[in-house]
DRENSE-708561 format. One record per residue (C-alpha): residue in three letters; x, y, z. Coordinates in nm, 3 decimals. Example, Ala and Ser with C-alpha at 12.3 -4.5 7.8 and 13.67 -1.06 7.14 Angstrom:
% DRENSE-708561
SITE/ALA/1.230/-0.450/0.780 .
SITE/SER/1.367/-0.106/0.714 .
This chain:
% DRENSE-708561
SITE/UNK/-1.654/11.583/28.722 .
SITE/UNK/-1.841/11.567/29.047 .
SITE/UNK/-1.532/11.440/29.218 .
SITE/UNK/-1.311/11.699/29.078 .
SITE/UNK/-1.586/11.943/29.212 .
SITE/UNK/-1.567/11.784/29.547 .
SITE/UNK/-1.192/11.839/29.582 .
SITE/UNK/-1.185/12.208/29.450 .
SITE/UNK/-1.501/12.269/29.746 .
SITE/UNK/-1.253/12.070/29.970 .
SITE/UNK/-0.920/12.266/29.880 .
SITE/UNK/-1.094/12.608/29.899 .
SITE/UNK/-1.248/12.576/30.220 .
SITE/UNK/-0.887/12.462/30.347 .
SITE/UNK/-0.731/12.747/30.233 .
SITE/UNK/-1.044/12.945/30.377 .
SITE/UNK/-0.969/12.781/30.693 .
SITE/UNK/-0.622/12.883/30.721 .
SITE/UNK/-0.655/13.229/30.647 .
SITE/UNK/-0.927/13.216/30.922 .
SITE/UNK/-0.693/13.080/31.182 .
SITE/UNK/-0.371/13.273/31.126 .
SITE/UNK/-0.392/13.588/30.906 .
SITE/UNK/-0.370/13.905/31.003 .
SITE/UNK/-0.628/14.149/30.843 .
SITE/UNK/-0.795/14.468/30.883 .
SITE/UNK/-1.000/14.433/31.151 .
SITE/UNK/-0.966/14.654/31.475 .
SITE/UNK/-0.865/14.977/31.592 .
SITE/UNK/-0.786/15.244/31.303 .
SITE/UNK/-0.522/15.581/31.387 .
SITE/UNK/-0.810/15.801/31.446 .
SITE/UNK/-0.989/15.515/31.731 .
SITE/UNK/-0.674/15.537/31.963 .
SITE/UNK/-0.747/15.762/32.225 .
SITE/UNK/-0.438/15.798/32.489 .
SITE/UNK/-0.508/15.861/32.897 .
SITE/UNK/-0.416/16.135/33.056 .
SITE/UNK/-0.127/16.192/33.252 .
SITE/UNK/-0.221/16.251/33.598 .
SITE/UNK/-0.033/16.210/33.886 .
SITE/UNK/-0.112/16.098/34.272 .
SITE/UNK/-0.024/16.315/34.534 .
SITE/UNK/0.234/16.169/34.778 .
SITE/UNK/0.212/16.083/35.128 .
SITE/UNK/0.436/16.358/35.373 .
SITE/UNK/0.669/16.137/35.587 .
SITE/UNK/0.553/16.341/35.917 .
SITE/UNK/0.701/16.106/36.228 .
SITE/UNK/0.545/16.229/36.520 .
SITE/UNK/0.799/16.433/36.763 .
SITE/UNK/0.940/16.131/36.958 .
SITE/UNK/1.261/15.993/37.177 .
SITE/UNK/1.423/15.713/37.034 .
SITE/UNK/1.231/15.402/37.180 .
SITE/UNK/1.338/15.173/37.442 .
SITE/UNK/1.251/14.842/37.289 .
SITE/UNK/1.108/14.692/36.915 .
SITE/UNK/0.742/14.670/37.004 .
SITE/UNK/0.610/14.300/37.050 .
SITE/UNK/0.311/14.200/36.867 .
SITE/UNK/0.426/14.355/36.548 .
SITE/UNK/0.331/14.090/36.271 .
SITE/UNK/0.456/14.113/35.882 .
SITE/UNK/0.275/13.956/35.583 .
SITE/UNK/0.426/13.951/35.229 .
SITE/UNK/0.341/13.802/34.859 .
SITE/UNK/0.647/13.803/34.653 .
SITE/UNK/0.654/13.713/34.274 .
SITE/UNK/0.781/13.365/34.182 .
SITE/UNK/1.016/13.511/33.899 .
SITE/UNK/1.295/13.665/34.093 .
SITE/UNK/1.560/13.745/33.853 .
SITE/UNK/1.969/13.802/33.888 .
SITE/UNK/2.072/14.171/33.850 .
SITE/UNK/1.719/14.266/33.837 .
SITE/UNK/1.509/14.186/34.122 .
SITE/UNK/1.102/14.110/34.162 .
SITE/UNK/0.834/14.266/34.345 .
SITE/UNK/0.636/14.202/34.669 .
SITE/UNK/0.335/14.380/34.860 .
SITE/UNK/0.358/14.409/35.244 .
SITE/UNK/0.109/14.388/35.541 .
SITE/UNK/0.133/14.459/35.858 .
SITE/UNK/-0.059/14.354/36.206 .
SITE/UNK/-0.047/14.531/36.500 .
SITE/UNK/-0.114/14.336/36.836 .
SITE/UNK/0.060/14.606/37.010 .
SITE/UNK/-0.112/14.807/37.268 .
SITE/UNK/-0.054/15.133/37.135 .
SITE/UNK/-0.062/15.307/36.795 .
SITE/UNK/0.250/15.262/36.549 .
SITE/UNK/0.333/15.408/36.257 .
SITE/UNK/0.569/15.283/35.948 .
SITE/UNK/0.790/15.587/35.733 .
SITE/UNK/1.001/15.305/35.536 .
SITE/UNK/1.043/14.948/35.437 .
SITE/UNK/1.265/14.742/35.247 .
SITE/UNK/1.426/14.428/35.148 .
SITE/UNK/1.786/14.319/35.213 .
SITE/UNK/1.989/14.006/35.074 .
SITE/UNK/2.214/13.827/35.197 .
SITE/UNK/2.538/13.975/34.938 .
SITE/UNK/2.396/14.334/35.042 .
SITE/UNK/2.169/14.435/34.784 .
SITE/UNK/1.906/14.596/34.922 .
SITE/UNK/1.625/14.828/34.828 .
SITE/UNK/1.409/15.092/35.023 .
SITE/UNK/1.127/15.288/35.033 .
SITE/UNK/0.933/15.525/35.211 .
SITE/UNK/0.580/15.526/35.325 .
SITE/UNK/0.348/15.727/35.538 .
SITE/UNK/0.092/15.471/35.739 .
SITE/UNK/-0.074/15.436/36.076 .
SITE/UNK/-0.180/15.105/36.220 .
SITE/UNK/-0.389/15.168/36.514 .
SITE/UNK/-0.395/14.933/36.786 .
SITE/UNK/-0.533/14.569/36.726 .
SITE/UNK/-0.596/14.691/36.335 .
SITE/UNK/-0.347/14.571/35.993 .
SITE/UNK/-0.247/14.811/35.660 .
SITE/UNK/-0.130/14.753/35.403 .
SITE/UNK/0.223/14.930/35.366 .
SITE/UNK/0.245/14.892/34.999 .
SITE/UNK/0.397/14.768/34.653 .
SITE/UNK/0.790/14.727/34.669 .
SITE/UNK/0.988/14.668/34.304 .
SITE/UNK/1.315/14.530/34.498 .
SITE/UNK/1.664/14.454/34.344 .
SITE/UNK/1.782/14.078/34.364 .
SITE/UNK/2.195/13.977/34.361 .
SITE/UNK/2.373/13.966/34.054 .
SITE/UNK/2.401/13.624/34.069 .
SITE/UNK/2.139/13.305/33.996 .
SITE/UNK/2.103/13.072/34.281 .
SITE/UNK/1.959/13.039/34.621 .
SITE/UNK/1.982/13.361/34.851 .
SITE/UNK/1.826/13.483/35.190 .
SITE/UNK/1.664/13.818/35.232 .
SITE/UNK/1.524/13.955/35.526 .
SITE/UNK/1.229/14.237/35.577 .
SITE/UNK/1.267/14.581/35.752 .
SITE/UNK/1.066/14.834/35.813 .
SITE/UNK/1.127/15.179/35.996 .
SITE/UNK/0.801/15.276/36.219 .
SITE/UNK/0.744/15.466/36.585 .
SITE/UNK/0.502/15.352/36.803 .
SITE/UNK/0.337/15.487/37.124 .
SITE/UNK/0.511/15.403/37.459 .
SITE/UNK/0.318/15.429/37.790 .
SITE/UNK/0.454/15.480/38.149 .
SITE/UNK/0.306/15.582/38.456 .
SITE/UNK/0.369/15.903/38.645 .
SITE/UNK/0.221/15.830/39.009 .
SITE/UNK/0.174/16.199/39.037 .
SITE/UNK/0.008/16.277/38.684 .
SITE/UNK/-0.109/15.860/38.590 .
SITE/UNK/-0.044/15.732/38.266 .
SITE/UNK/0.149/15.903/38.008 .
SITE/UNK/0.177/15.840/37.640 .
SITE/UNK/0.448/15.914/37.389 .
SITE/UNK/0.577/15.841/37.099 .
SITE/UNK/0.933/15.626/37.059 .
SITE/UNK/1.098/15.631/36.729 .
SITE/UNK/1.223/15.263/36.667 .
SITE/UNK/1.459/15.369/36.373 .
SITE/UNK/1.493/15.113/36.089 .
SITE/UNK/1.466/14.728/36.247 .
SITE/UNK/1.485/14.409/36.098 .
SITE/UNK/1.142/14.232/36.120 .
SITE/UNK/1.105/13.882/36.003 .
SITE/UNK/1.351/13.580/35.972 .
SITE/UNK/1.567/13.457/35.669 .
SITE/UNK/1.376/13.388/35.410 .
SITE/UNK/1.534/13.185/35.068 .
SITE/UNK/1.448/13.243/34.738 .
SITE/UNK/1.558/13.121/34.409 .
SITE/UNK/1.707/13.353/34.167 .
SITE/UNK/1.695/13.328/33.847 .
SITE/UNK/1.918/13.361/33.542 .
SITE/UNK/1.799/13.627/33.276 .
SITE/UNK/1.608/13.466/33.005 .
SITE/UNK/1.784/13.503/32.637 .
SITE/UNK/1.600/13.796/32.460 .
SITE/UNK/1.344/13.686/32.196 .
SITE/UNK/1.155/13.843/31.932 .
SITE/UNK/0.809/13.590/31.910 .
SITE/UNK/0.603/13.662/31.581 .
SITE/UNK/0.362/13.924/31.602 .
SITE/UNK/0.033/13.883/31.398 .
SITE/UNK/-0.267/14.142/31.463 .
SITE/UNK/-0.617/14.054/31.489 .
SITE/UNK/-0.623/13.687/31.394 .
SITE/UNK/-0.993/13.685/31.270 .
SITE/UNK/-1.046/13.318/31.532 .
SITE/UNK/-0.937/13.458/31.789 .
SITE/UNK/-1.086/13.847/31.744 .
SITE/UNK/-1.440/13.689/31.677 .
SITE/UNK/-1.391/13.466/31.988 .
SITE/UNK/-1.265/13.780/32.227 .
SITE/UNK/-1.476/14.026/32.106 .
SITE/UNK/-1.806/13.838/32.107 .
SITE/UNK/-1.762/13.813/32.467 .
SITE/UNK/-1.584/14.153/32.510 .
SITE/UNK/-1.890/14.404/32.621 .
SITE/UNK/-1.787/14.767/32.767 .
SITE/UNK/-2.162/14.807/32.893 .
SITE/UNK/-2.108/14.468/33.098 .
SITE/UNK/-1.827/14.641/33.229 .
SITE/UNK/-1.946/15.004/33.305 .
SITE/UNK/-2.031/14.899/33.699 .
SITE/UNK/-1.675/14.848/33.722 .
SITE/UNK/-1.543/15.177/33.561 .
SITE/UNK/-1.777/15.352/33.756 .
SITE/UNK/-1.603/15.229/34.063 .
SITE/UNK/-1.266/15.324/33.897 .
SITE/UNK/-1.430/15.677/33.845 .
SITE/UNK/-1.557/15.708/34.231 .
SITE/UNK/-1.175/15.642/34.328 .
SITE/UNK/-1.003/15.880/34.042 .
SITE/UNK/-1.273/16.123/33.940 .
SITE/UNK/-1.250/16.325/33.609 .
SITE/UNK/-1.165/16.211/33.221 .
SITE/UNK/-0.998/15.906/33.096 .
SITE/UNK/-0.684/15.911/33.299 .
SITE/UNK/-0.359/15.672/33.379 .
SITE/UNK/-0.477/15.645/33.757 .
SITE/UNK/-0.827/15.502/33.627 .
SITE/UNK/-0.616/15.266/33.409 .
SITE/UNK/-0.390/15.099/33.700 .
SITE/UNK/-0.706/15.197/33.957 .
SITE/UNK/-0.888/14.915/33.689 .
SITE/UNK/-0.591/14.722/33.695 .
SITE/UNK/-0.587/14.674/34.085 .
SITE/UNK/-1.008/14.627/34.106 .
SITE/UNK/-0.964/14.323/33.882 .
SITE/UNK/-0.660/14.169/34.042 .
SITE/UNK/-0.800/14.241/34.355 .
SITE/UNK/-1.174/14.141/34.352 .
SITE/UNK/-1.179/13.842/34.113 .
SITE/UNK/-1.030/13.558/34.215 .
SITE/UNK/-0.783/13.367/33.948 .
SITE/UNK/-0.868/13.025/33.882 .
SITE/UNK/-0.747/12.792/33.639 .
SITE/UNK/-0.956/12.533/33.449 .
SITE/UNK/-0.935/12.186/33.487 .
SITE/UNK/-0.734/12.011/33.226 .
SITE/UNK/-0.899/11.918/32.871 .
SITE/UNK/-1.088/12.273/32.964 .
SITE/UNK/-1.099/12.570/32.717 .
SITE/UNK/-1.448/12.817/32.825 .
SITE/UNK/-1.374/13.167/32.803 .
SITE/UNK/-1.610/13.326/33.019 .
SITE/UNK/-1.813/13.699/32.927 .
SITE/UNK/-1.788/14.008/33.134 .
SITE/UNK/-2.066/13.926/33.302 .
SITE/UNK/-1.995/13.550/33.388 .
SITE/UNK/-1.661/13.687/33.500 .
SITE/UNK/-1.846/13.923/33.676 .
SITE/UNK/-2.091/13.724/33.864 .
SITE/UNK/-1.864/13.422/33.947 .
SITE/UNK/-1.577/13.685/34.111 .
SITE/UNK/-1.328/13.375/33.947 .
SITE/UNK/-1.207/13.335/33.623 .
SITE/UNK/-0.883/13.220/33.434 .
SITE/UNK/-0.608/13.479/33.221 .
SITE/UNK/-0.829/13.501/32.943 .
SITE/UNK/-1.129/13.586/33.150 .
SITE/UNK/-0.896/13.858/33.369 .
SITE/UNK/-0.759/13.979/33.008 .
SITE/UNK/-1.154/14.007/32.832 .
SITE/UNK/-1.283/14.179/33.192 .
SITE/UNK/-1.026/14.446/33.213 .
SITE/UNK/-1.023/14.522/32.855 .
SITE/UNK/-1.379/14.611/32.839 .
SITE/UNK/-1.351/14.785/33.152 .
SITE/UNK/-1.121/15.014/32.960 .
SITE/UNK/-1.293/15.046/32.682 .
SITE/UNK/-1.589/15.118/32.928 .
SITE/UNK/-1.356/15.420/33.080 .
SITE/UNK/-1.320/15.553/32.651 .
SITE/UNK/-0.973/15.364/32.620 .
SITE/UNK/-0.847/15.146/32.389 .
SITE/UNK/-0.713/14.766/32.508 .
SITE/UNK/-0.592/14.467/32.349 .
SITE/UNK/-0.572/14.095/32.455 .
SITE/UNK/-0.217/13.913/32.360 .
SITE/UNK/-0.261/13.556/32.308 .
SITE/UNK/0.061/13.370/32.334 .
SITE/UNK/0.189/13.033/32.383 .
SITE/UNK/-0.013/12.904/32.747 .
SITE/UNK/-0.128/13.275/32.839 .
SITE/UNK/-0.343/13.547/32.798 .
SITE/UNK/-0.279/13.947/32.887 .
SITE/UNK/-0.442/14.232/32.816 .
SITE/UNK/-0.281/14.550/32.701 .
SITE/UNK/-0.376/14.930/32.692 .
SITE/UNK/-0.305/15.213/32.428 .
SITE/UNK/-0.077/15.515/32.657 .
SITE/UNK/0.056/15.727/32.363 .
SITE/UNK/0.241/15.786/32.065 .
SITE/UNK/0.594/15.853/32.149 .
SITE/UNK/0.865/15.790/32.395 .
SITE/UNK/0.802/16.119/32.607 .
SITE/UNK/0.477/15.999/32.693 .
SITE/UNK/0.579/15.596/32.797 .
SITE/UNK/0.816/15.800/33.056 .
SITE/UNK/0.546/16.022/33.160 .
SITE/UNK/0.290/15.705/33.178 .
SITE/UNK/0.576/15.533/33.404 .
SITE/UNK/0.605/15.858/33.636 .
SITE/UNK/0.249/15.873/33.694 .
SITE/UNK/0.220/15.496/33.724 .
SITE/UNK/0.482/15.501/34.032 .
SITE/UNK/0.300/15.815/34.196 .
SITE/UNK/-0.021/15.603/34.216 .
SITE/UNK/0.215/15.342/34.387 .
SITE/UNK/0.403/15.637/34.622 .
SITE/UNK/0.695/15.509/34.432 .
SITE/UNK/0.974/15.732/34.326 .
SITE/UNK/0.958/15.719/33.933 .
SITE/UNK/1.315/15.595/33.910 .
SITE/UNK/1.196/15.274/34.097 .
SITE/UNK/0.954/15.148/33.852 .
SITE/UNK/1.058/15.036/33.506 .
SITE/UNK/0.723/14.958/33.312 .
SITE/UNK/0.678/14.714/33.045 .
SITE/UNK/0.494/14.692/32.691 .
SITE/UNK/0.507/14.635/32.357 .
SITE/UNK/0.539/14.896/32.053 .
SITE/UNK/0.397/14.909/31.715 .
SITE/UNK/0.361/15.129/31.428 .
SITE/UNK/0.012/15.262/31.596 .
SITE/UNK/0.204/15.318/31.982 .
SITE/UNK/0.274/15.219/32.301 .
SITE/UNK/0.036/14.957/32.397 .
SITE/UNK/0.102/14.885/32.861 .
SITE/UNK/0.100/14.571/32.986 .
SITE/UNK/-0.155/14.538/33.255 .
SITE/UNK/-0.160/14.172/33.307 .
SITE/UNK/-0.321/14.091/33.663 .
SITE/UNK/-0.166/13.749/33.663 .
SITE/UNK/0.200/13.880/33.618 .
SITE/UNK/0.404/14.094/33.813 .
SITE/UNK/0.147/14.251/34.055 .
SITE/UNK/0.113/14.622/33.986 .
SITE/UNK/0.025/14.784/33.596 .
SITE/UNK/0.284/14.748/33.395 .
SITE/UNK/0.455/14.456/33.516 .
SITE/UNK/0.596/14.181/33.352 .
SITE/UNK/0.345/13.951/33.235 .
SITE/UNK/0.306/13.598/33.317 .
SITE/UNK/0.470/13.324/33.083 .
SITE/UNK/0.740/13.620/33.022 .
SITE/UNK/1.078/13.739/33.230 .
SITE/UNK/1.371/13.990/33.258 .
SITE/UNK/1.638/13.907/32.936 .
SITE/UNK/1.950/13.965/32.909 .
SITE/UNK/1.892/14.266/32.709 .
SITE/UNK/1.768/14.473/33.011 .
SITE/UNK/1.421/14.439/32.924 .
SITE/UNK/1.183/14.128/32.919 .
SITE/UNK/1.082/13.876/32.656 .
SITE/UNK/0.827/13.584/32.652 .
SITE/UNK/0.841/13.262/32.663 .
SITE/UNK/0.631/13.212/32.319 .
SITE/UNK/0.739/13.178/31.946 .
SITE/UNK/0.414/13.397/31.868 .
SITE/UNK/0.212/13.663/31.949 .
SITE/UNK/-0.184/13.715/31.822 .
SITE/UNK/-0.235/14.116/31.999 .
SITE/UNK/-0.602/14.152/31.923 .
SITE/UNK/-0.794/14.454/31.935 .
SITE/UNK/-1.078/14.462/32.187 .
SITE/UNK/-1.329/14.655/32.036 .
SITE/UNK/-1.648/14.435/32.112 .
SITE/UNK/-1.735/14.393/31.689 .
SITE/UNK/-1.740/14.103/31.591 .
SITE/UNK/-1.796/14.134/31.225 .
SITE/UNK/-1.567/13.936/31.038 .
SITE/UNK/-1.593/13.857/30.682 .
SITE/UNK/-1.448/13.552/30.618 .
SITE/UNK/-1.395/13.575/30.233 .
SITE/UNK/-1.211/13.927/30.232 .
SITE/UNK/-0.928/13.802/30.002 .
């Protein structure tokens, strides 16, 4: 009898085990938790070239600076932020940039920045279109920009005015793989795996992460908005520094480890920014799937609003809205935006471990998906069935 006894103890913790690991349950967010952002929108930038003749020469000492994504995919392109130096003697200023390939495809946009003399901007986030078709292309930068011109008047001494440059090409060839579109996929969806939500949310802590939201806050003042959402989105990507663990590795680090290291894998990205927006009075998730961890964050109920969350998202970028096709993941409580810091670089990109399909949208490159709810409770009970 005492070995029978064993076996039953054996067999129930098992099964106690199992359901630990990989059900689903009641845990999380409820309908009446969710609370949506705002929908606010960023003034643009007026395109004001100063009056000016059309300039003589392309300015020497003009330098460009780019990160581009990996993933550049056929038909549908990738993204890339730009910097520029200015060595030049005099002031310049940039109205436009863009990216061209070597079939023609090209994509522009316009911006509104002065780069003083000796001094480097930033000219901004471009979402570019890549050639229909997978392989190895060239693409070259250019930028449209004025800059001052001096000359000297042996009556009157120096004078200076402003040439306008026009568009001009501004780097060499570069090559870049494209790639095919991935096959669309549909990877299993399981909510709040009680593992996993007792791991994240015992380190999740919105009070850990209230110095950050009240940075967000000095930059987009006001209540819980979509600006303070991708202004969160671009403090994190910005100020801590992705690192990956060594091999045989698995620490998840808390808000404030995160926090005081300024370093920190996907999972310690995904735990930091969703307390952060929890810490603004939002509601995030992080999505484990196969190799990779990304947060995501509640926008709204219905269509309407993803469109209006994508508008808004672009004018924070100075991006017309029809340039920036946002990406996340619906269920029966919304719209949940993928702000993953170590994908596609700007909110709403297409997270890492994930690509454009052939569908027009994007899929992952997992046969699961554990989304759990970041709600910093980590009361689980373990016998609930």
């Amino acid at each position: 009898m005492r070995k029978l006894a064993a076996v039953i103890v054996i067999v129930i913790i098992a099964v106690a085990s199992a359901e630990w690991l990989t059900s689903s349950s009641t845990l999380g967010y409820g309908p009446d938790d969710l609370n949506a952002p705002e929908i606010v929108l960023a003034e643009g930038s007026t395109i004001n070239v100063p009056s000016s003749t059309p300039a003589s020469s392309t300015p020497h000492g003009i330098k460009l600076g780019w990160t581009v994504t990996k993933d550049i995919y056929a038909g549908s392109g990738g993204a890339l932020w730009l910097k520029i130096e200015n060595s030049h003697f005099g002031e310049v200023y940039v109205y436009g940039f863009g990216l061209v390939w070597d079939d023609g495809t090209s994509t522009r946009r316009n911006c509104s920045v002065h780069v003083p003399a000796g001094g480097a901007s930033s000219l901004g986030l471009l979402i570019f279109e890549a050639p229909d078709s997978p392989g190895n292309h060239s693409y070259h930068i250019v930028i449209s920009m004025a800059s001052t011109e001096r000359s000297f008047n042996p009556f009157l001494g120096w004078d200076v005015t402003w040439g306008d440059h026009g568009e001009v090409s501004m780097s060499d060839s570069k090559s870049a793989q494209v790639l095919p579109l991935l096959d669309t996929t549909a990877p299993k969806v399981t909510d709040n795996v009680p593992a996993y939500y007792t791991r994240i949310n015992s380190l999740v802590s919105y009070e850990a992460a209230r110095e950050v939201a009240d940075i967000v806050r000095a930059e987009w003042p006001g209540e819980y908005n979509i600006l303070q959402v991708v202004e969160a989105f671009e403090w994190v990507r910005g100020t801590i520094e992705y690192r990956e663990e060594e091999a045989g590795l698995d620490h998840w680090q808390s808000v404030e480890e995160t926090l005081t290291l300024k370093a920190g894998d996907c999972e310690d990205h995904a735990i930091l920014l969703a307390s952060t927006i929890g810490a603004l009075g939002g509601n995030a998730r992080v999505n484990i799937i196969q190799g990779h961890a990304f947060p995501t964050v509640f926008v709204g109920t219905t269509e309407q609003q993803m469109e209006r969350v994508e508008e808004a998202i672009a004018s924070y970028y100075g991006l017309p809205a029809e340039q920036l096709t946002a990406s996340y993941l619906v269920d029966d409580m919304g719209y949940w935006l993928v702000i993953d810091t170590t994908g596609f670089p700007y909110a709403g990109g297409i997270p890492a471990q994930s690509g454009r399909s052939t569908d027009g949208g994007w899929s992952m490159n997992s046969d699961y998906l554990y989304a759990i709810d970041a709600t910093g409770d980590v009361s689980v009970d373990l016998f609930r069935f």
